[in-house]
Every structure is written in structure tokens, then in C-alpha cells.
N, C-alpha and C positions, 0 to 999 in steps of 0.2 A: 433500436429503441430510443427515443426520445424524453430525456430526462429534464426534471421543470428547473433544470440552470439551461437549461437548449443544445445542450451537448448532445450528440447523436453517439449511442456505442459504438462503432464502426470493426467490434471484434471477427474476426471470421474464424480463429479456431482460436481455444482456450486451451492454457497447460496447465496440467497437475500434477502432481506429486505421485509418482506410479505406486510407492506406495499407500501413499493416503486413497488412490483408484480401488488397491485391492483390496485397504480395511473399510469401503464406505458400508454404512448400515444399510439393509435393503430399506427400499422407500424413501433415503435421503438422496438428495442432488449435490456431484458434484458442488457444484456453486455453495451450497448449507454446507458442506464439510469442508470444507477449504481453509485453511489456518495459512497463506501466503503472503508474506510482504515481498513489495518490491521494490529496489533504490538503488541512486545512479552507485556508480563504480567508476573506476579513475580511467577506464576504458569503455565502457559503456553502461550497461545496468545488471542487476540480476535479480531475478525470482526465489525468494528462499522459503522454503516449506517450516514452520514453526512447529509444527506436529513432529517432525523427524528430526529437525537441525539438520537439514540438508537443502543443496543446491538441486532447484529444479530446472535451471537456465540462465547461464550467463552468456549475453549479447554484446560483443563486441561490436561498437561502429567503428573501428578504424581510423578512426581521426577525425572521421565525415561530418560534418553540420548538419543537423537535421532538424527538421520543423517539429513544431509542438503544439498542440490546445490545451494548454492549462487555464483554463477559464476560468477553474473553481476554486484552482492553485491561491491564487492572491486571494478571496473570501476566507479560506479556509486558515491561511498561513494569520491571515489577521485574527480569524476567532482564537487560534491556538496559541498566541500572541499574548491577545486578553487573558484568555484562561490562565497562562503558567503567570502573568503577574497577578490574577486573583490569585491563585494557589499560593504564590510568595510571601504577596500582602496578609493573607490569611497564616501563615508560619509566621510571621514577625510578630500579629498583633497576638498570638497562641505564645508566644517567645521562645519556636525555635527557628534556630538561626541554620544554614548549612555555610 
């Protein structure tokens, strides 16, 4: 599937959360029930189900260099950037401080 940043999905099989498979509601899709973050690890990455507080997949590379398309990475990293300093600026000019 072709997404308007031109990034092609290139998934061939999706994981989930075996149990979040067995609670889904009839009529909902995987993909609609899904509460999963994912992010690197000091050895490679993991899948965590937020519905459970559980591990769905942790991937070790081994030490390996591997390639990337983070195309979106860098737009995304800048909106989220701005945002938490409106969000600041907006607590300072409110007058709280953290």
C-alpha cells in the first residue's frame, strides 16, 4: 500500500498480541484493536502490547547494521519537537513551571 509520504508498506505478516487476538470484538480488525508500541532496545527492538503490559516480540540483531526508511522519522521528529515547545511555552505563559 502506497502512502502519500511514498513510503510503500512492505509488511508481509503482522504480530499481535495473542491475547488482545482472543479478546477482539466480532466485526473489529486486528489492525482497529491494536494498542502496540514499538522501540529500539539496547539489542535490537520490541513490540509491547499496552492493553496487557506485555511483550509481544523482542528482536534481537545481534550486533548487525541494518538498513532503514525512516522517511517520515525526520518530519515527524520536527512536528513533535514544535509541539512539546508550544506545550512548554504554553505552561510558562499559564505559570507552571516543571
Amino acid at each position: 500500500m502506497k502512502t502519500d509520504k511514498g513510503v510503500d508498506n512492505k509488511i508481509v505478516q503482522f504480530l499481535h498480541c495473542a491475547k488482545c487476538l482472543k479478546e477482539i470484538p466480532k466485526g473489529v480488525s486486528p489492525m482497529d484493536w491494536a494498542r502496540n508500541q514499538f522501540g529500539w532496545t539496547l539489542k535490537g527492538f520490541q513490540i509491547w502490547c499496552n492493553r496487557h503490559e506485555m511483550n509481544v516480540g523482542a528482536f534481537d540483531l545481534q550486533g548487525n547494521k541494518v538498513g532503514y526508511d525512516m522517511t517520515t522519522m525526520a518530519e515527524d521528529r520536527f512536528t513533535i519537537k514544535n509541539r512539546q515547545e508550544e506545550l512548554k511555552d504554553s505552561k510558562l505563559q499559564k505559570g507552571e513551571q516543571k
